[in-house]
VEXTITOR-703708 format. One record per residue (C-alpha): residue number from 1; z, y, x. Coordinates in steps of 0.5 Angstrom, whole numbers, plus 2048, in hexadecimal, padded with zeros to 3 digits. Example, Ala and Ser with C-alpha at 12.3 -4.5 7.8 and 13.67 -1.06 7.14 Angstrom:
REM residues 2
{zamar 1; w 810; v 7F7; u 819}
{zamar 2; w 80E; v 7FE; u 81B}
END
This chain:
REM residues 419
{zamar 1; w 7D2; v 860; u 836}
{zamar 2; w 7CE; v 85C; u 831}
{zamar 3; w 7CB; v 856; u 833}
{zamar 4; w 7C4; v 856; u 833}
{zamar 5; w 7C1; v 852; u 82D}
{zamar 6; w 7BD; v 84B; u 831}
{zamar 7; w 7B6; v 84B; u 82F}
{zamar 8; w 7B0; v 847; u 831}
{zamar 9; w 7AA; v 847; u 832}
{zamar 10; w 7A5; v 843; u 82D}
{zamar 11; w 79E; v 841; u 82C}
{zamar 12; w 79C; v 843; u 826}
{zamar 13; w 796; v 83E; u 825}
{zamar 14; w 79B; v 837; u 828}
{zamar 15; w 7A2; v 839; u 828}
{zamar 16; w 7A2; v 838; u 82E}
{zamar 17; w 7A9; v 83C; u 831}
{zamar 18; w 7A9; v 83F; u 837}
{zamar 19; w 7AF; v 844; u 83C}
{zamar 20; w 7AA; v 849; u 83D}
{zamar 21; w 7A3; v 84B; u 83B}
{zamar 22; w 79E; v 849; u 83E}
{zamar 23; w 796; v 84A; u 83C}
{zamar 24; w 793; v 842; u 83A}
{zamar 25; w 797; v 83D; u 837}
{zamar 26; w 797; v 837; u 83B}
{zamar 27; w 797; v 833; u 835}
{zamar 28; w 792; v 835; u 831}
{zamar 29; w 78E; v 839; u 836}
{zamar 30; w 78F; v 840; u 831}
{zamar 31; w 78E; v 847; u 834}
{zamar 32; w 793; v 84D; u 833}
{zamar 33; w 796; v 848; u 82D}
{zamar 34; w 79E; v 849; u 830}
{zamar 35; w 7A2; v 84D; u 82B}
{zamar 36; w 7AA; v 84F; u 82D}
{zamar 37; w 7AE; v 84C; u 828}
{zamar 38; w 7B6; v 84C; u 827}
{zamar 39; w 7B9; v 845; u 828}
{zamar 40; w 7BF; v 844; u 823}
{zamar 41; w 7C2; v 83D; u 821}
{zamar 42; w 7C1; v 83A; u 81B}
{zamar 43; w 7C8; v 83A; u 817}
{zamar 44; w 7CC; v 835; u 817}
{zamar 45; w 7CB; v 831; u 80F}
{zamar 46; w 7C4; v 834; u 80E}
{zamar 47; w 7C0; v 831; u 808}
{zamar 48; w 7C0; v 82F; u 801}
{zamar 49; w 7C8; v 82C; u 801}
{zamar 50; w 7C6; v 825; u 7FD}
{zamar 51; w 7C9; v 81E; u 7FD}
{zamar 52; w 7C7; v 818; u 802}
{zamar 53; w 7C2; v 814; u 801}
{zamar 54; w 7C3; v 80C; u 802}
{zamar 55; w 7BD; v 808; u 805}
{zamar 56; w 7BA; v 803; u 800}
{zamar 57; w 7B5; v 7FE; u 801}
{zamar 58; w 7AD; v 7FF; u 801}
{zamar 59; w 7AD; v 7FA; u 7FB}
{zamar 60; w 7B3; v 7FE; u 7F7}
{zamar 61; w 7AE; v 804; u 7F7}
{zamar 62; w 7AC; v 806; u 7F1}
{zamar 63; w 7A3; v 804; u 7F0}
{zamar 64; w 7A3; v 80B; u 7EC}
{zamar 65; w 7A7; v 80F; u 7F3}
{zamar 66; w 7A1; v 813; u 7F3}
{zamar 67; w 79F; v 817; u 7ED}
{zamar 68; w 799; v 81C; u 7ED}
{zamar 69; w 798; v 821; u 7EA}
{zamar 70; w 791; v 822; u 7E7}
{zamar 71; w 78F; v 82A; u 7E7}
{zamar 72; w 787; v 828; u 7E3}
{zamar 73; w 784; v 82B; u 7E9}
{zamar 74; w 77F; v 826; u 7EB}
{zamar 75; w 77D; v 828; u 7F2}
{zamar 76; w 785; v 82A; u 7F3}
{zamar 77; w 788; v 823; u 7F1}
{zamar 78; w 783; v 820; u 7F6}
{zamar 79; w 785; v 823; u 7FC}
{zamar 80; w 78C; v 822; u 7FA}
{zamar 81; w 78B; v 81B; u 7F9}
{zamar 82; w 78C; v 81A; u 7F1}
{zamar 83; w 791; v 820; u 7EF}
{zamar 84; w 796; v 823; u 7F4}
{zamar 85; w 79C; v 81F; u 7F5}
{zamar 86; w 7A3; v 820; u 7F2}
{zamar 87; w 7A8; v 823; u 7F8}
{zamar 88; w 7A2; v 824; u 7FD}
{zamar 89; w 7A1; v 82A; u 802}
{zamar 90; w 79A; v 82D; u 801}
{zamar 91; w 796; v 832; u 806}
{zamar 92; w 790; v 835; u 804}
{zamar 93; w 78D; v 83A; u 80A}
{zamar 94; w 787; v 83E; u 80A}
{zamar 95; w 784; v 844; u 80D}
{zamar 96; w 787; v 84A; u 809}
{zamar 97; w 783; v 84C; u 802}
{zamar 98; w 780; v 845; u 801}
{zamar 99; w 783; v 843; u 7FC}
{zamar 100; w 789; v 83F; u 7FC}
{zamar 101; w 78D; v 844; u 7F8}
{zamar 102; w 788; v 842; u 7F2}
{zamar 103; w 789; v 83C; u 7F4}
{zamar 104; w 78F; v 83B; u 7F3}
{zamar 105; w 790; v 840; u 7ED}
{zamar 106; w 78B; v 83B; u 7E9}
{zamar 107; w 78E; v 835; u 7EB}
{zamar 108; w 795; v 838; u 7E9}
{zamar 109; w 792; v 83A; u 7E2}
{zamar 110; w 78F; v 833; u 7E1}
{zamar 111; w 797; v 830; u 7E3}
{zamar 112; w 79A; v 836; u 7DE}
{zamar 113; w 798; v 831; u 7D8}
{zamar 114; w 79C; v 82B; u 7DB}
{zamar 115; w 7A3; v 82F; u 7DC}
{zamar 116; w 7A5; v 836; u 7E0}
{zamar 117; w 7A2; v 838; u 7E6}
{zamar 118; w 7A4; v 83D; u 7EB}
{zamar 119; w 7A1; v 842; u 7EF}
{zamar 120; w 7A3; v 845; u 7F5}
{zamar 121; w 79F; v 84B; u 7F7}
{zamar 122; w 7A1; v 84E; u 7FF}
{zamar 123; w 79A; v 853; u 7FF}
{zamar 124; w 79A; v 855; u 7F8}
{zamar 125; w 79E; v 858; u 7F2}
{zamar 126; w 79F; v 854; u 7EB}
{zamar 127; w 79A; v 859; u 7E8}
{zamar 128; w 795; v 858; u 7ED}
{zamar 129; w 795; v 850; u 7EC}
{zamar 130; w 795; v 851; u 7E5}
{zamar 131; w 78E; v 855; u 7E6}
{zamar 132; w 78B; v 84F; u 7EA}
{zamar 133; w 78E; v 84A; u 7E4}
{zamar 134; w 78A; v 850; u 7DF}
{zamar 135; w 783; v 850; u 7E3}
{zamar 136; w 784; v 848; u 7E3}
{zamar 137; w 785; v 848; u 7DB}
{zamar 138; w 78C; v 844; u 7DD}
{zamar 139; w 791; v 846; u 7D8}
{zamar 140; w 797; v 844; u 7DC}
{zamar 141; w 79B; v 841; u 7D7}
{zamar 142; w 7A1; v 83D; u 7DB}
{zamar 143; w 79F; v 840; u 7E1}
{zamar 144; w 7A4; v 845; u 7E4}
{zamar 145; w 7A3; v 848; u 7EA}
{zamar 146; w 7A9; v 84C; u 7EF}
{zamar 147; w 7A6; v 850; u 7F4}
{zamar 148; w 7AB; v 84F; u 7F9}
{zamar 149; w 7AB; v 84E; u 802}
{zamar 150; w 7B2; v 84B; u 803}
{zamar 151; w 7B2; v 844; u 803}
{zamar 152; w 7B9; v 843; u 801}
{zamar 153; w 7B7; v 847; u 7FA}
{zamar 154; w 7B1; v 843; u 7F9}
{zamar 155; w 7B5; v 83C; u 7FA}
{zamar 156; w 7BA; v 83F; u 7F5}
{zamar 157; w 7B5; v 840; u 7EF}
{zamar 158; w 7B2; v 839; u 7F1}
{zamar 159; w 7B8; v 836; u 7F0}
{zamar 160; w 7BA; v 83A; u 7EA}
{zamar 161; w 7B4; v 839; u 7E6}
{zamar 162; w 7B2; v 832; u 7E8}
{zamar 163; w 7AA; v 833; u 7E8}
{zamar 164; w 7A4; v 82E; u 7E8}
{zamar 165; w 7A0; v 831; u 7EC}
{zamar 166; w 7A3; v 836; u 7F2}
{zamar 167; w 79D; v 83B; u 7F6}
{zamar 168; w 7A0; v 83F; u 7FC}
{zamar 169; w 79B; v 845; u 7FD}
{zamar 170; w 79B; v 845; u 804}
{zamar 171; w 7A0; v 842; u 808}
{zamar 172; w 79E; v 847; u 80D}
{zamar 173; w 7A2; v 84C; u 809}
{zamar 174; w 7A8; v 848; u 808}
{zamar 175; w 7AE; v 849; u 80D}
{zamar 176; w 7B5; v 846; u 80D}
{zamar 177; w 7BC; v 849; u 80F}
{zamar 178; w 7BD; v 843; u 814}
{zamar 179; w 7B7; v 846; u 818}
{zamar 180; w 7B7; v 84C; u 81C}
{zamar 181; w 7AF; v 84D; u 81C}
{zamar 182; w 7AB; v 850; u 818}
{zamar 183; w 7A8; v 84E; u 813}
{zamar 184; w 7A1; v 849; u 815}
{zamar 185; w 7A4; v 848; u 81C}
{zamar 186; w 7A4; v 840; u 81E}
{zamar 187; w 7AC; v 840; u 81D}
{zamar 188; w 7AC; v 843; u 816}
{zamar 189; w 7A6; v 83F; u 814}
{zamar 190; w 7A9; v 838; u 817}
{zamar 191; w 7B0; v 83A; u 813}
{zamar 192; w 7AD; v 83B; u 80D}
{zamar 193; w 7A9; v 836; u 80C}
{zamar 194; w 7AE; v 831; u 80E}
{zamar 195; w 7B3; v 834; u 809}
{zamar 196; w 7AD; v 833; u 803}
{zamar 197; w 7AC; v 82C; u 805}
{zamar 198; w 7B2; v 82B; u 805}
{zamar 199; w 7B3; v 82E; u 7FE}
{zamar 200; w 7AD; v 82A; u 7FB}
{zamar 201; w 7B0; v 824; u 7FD}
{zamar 202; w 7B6; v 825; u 7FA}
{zamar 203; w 7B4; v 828; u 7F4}
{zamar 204; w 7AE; v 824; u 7F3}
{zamar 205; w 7A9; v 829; u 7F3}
{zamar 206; w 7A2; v 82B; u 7F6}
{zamar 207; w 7A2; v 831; u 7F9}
{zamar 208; w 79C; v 834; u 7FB}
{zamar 209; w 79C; v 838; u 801}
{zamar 210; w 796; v 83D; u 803}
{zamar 211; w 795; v 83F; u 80A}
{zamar 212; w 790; v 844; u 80D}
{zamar 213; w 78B; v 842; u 813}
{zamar 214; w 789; v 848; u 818}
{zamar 215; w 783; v 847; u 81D}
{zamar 216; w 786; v 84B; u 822}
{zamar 217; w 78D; v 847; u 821}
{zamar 218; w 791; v 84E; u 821}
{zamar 219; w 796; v 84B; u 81B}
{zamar 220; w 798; v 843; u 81C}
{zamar 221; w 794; v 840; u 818}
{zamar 222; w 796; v 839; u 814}
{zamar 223; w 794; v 835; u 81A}
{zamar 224; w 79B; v 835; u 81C}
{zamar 225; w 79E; v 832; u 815}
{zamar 226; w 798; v 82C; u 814}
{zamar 227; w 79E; v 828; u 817}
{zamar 228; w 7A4; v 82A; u 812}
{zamar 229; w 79F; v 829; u 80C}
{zamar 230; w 79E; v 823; u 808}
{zamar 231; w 795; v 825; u 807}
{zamar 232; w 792; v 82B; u 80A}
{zamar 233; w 78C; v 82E; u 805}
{zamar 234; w 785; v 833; u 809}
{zamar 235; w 782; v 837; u 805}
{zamar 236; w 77B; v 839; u 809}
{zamar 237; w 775; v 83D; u 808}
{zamar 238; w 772; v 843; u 809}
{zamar 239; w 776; v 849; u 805}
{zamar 240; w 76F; v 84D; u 802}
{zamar 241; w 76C; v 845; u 801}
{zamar 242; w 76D; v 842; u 7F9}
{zamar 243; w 770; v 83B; u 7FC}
{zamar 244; w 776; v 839; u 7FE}
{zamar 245; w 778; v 832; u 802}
{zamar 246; w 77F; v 82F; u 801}
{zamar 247; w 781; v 82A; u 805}
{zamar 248; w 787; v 826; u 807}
{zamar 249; w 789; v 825; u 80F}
{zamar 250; w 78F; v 822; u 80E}
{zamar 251; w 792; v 81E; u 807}
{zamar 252; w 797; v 819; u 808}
{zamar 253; w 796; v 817; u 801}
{zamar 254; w 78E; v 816; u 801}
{zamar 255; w 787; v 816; u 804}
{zamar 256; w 786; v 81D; u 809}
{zamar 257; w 77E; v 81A; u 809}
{zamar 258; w 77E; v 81E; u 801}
{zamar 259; w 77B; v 826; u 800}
{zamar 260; w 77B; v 829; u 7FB}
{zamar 261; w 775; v 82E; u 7FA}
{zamar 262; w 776; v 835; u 7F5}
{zamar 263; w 772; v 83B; u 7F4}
{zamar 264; w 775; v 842; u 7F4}
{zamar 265; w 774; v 845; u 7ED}
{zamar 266; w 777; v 84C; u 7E9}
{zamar 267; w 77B; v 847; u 7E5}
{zamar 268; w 77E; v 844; u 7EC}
{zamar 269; w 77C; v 83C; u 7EE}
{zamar 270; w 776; v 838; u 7EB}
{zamar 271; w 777; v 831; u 7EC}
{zamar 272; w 76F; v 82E; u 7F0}
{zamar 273; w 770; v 828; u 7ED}
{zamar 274; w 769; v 827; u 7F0}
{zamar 275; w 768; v 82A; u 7F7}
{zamar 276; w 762; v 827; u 7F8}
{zamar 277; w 75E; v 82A; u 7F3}
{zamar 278; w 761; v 831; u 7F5}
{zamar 279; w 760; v 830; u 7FB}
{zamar 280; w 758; v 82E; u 7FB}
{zamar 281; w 756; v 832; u 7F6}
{zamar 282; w 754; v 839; u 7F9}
{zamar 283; w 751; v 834; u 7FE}
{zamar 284; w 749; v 835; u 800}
{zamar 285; w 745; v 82F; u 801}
{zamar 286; w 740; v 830; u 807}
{zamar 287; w 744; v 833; u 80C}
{zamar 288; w 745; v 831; u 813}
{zamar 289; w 74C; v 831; u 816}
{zamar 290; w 74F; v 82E; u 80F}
{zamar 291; w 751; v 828; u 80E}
{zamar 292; w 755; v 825; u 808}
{zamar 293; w 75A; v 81F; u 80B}
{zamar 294; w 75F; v 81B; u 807}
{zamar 295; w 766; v 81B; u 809}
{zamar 296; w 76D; v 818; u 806}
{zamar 297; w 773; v 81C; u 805}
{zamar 298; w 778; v 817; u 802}
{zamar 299; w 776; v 813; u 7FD}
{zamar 300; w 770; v 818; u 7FB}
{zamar 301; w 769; v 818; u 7FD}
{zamar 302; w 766; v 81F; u 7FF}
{zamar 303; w 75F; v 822; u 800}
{zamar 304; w 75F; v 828; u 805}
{zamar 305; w 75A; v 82C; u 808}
{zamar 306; w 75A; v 82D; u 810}
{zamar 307; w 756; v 834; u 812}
{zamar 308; w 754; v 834; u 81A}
{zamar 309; w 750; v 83A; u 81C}
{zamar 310; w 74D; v 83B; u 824}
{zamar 311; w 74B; v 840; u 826}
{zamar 312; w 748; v 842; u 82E}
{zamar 313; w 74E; v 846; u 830}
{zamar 314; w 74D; v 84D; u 833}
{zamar 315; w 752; v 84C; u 838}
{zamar 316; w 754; v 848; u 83F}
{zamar 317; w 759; v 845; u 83B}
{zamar 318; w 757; v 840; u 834}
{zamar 319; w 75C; v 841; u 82E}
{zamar 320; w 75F; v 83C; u 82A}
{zamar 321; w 761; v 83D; u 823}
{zamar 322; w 765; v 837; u 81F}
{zamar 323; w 768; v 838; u 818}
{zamar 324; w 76B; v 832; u 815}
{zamar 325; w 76B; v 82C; u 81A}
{zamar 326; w 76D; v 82C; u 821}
{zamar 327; w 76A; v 830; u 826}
{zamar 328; w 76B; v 82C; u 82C}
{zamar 329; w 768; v 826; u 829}
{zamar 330; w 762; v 82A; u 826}
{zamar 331; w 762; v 82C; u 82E}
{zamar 332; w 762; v 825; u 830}
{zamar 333; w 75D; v 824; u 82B}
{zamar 334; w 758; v 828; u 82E}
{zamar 335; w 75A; v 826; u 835}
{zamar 336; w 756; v 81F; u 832}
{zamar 337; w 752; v 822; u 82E}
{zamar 338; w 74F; v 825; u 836}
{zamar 339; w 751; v 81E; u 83A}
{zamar 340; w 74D; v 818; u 834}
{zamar 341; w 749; v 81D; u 830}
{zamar 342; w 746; v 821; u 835}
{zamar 343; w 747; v 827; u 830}
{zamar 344; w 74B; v 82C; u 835}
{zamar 345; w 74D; v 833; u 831}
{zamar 346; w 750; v 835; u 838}
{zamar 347; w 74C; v 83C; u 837}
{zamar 348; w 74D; v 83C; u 830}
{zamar 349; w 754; v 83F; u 82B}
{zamar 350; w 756; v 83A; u 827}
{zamar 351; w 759; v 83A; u 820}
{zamar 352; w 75C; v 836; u 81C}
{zamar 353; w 75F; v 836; u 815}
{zamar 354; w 762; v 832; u 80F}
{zamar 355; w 760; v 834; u 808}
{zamar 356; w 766; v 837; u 804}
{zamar 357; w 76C; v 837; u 809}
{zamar 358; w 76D; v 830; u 808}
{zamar 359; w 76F; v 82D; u 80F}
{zamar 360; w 76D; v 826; u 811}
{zamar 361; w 771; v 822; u 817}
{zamar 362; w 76D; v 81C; u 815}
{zamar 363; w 768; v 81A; u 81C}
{zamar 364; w 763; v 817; u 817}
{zamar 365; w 761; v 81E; u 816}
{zamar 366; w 75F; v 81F; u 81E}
{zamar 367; w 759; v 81B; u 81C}
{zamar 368; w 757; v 821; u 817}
{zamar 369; w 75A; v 826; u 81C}
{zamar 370; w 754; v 824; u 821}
{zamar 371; w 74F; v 824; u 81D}
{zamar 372; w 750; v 82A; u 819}
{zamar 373; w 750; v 82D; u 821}
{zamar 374; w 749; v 829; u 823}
{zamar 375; w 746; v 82B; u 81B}
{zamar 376; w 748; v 833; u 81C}
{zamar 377; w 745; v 832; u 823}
{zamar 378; w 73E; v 82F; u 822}
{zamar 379; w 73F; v 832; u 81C}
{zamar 380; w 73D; v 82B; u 817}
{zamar 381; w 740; v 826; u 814}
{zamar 382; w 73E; v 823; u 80D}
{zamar 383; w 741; v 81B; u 80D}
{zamar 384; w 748; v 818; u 80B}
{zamar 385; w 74C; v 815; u 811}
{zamar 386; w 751; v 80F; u 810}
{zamar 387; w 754; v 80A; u 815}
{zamar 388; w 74F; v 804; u 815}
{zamar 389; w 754; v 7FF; u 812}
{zamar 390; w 754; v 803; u 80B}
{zamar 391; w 74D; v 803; u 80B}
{zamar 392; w 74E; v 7FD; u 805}
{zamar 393; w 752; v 801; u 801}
{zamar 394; w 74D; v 806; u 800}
{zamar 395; w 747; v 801; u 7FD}
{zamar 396; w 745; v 805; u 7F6}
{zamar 397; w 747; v 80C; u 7F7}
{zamar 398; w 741; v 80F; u 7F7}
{zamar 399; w 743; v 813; u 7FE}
{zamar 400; w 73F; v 813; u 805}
{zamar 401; w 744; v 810; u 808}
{zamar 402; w 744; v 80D; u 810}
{zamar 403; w 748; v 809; u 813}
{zamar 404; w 74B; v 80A; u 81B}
{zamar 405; w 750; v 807; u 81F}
{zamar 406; w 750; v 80C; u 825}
{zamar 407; w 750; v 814; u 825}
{zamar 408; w 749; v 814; u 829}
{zamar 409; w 746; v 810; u 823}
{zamar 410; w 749; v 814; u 81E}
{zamar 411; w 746; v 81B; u 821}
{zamar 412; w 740; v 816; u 823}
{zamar 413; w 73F; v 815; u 81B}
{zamar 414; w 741; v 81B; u 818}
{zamar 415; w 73B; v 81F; u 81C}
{zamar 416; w 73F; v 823; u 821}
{zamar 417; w 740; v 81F; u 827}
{zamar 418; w 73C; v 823; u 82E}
{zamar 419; w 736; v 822; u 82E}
END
C-alpha cells in the first residue's frame, strides 16, 4: 500500500506551519489563511555549484564593491538610493494593474543602452510584452524576453545569456521542481526567491522581482519574501487615478525615507519631477476643510493639500473616513480636538482625505489634519498657521502669517475655535 505523502498546513500570509487546519493564524492573526501544502525535502546539493569563498578583511574590500546602475529615471533611482546595486535582489509589490510591469519595462528599455537585459514574463506571452514595448515607443533592442514559469529554466537562460539587468514577472508564477505546491504558494514562493538571490549574488546581477498584493490575502503576497531580498519597492495609488507613488520599505543599500512620484500616462510613466506643483494646481482657494501642509519625504520638501469634510450624521453611529495618513491618529486627533478645543464632532461624519494618492506618516501633518476638522466644521479658515519658533523665518514673505504654540492657539488664530 502507498505511503500517503506528508503535508502541512501553511499560513499563506506568515508561513507559519501547522499539523492541521485551523481557522486563525495564531502568528499573524489571519482568517481562513491555512492552505494543505506537501512537504518534500530539500535535495541534497541544492544551488548554484560554485567555489568557496574565503574571508577577507573589511580594509581589503575594494571601495568600488558597490557599483550602480544608473536607469536615467530620475524618480526610480531616488527610491533605489542612486542606481540599482550590482548582484542585489529587488522586490517590487503593488496592487494588480498599477503599474509595476510599465515600470519595469521602461526601467529595462533605459538599461538595454548599457548592456543585455532579460525579461522573464510568467503572466503574459512574448508577443504581449512586445505590444507594451509597442504602446511605450520602446524598440527593444538588447532586450530579450522568455515567457517561461519553471524556475530551473529561467535560472539557465540568466546563466547563459549574463544580462545587466533581469525582470521576474511575477514571482507568484514561478514554481520549482524542489517543491511540490503550486506555483504562488508560500513554499514555492520562499524557495524561488531563495534560489534567485542566490543566483544574483553569484552572477553578480540584479534581479527584479515583481509581487502582487491582494487585499483579501487569497494569494501570499510579498509580505512573506521582505526577509530574503535585499530592498522591497511599493508602488501605491489608486487604479482609475493619474498618480502612482513609489517608495521603498526596506533598502540595505540607501534611504527608505525617499519617493518617487509618477503619473500614469498612454505612453506609460512620466517622471513628476515637482509633485508640489502637480499636487496644488487644481486647488481652490477659499474653502473651509482645505489645508496646504509642507511635509519631507526624504531629502524633497512637498506641498500637499489635505481635505477634511464633516458632515452631521444621519445615523446612530458617526462615520470616519481616512485616505493617506492614519486612521487611528485622525481619531485621536478628534479625541483632542473635543477634550482642549471643545470642538466635539461626535454627531458628525468625518472625512479626511490627502490630495493626489500621496501617504504621509509624518506627525507634523496632525496639526494640518485638525483644523482642516474644525475649518470644515465651523465652515471658515483663511490665515497661515506655523509653530511659533518659525514665525522669524517668515519676515518679508508677504503672507499672513501666526505664529502659535499649542493647538487651542492655532484653532484660536485661524478663526474656528468654539465660540
Amino acid at each position: 500500500m502507498p505511503t500517503r505523502p506528508k503535508t502541512s498546513f501553511v499560513c499563506q500570509q506568515c508561513a507559519f506551519q501547522s499539523p492541521k487546519w485551523i481557522g486563525r493564524c495564531p502568528s499573524c492573526d489571519g482568517w481562513n489563511t491555512f492552505v494543505e501544502e506537501r512537504v518534500v525535502a530539500p535535495p541534497k546539493g541544492r544551488g548554484l555549484a560554485r567555489a568557496p569563498r574565503e574571508p577577507i578583511a573589511l580594509s581589503d574590500v575594494p571601495a568600488d564593491a558597490e557599483q550602480r546602475l544608473s536607469t536615467g529615471i530620475g524618480e526610480f533611482d531616488r527610491v533605489v538610493g542612486g542606481g540599482i546595486v550590482q548582484g542585489s535582489c529587488v522586490l517590487l509589490g503593488g496592487d494588480p494593474g498599477i503599474g509595476k510591469s510599465s515600470l519595469l519595462m521602461q526601467a529595462s528599455a533605459a538599461l538595454a543602452r548599457k548592456g543585455t537585459v532579460l525579461y522573464v514574463s510568467g503572466e503574459e506571452s512574448a508577443a504581449q510584452v512586445k505590444l507594451r514595448a509597442r504602446r511605450f515607443g520602446i524598440a527593444g533592442d538588447n532586450i530579450f524576453v522568455l515567457a517561461e514559469t519553471d524556475l530551473g529554466s529561467v535560472i539557465e537562460a540568466i546563466r547563459r545569456t549574463r544580462p545587466i539587468f533581469a525582470v521576474i514577472d511575477s514571482i507568484q508564477t514561478m514554481s520549482s521542481d524542489a517543491i511540490a505546491s503550486a506555483a504562488g504558494g508560500v513554499s514555492q514562493l520562499r524557495e524561488c526567491a531563495a534560489r534567485l538571490l542566490e543566483l544574483a549574488k553569484g552572477e553578480d546581477v540584479p534581479i527584479f522581482l515583481v509581487g502582487h498584493v491582494t487585499k483579501e490575502g487569497a494569494v501570499a503576497g510579498p509580505r512573506v519574501l521582505e526577509h530574503i531580498v535585499d530592498a522591497v519597492l511599493y508602488l501605491e495609488g489608486e487604479r482609475f487615478h493619474a498618480f502612482r507613488i513609489l517608495r521603498a520599505t526596506k533598502n540595505r543599500f540607501g534611504s527608505t525615507d525617499e519617493v518617487g512620484v509618477f503619473e500614469m500616462g498612454e505612453t506609460g510613466l512620466r517622471e513628476v519631477q515637482n509633485p508640489s506643483e502637480v499636487f496644488l494646481e487644481e486647488r481652490s482657494g477659499g474653502v473651509a476643510g482645505s489645508v496646504v501642509v509642507p511635509t519631507v519625504e526624504g531629502t524633497r520638501p512637498l506641498l500637499v493639500e489635505v481635505q477634511a469634510l464633516v458632515t452631521p450624521t444621519s445615523f446612530g453611529l458617526p462615520r470616519r473616513t481616512v485616505n493617506g495618513t492614519d486612521p487611528q491618529r485622525v481619531l485621536l486627533l478628534l479625541a483632542v480636538l473635543s477634550k482642549r478645543a471643545g470642538l466635539n464632532a461626535g454627531t458628525h461624519d468625518v472625512y479626511v482625505s490627502l490630495v493626489g494618492g500621496l501617504r504621509i506618516r509624518e506627525p507634523a501633518v496632525d496639526l494640518a489634519v485638525a483644523v482642516a476638522i474644525a475649518s470644515a466644521l465651523r465652515d471658515r479658515f483663511k490665515r497661515a498657521i506655523v509653530p511659533a519658533a518659525s514665525l522669524s523665518d517668515l519676515n518679508g514673505t508677504g503672507l499672513s502669517v501666526v505664529g502659535v504654540a499649542s493647538l487651542r492657539e492655532a484653532l484660536e488664530k485661524a478663526g474656528v475655535a468654539d465660540g
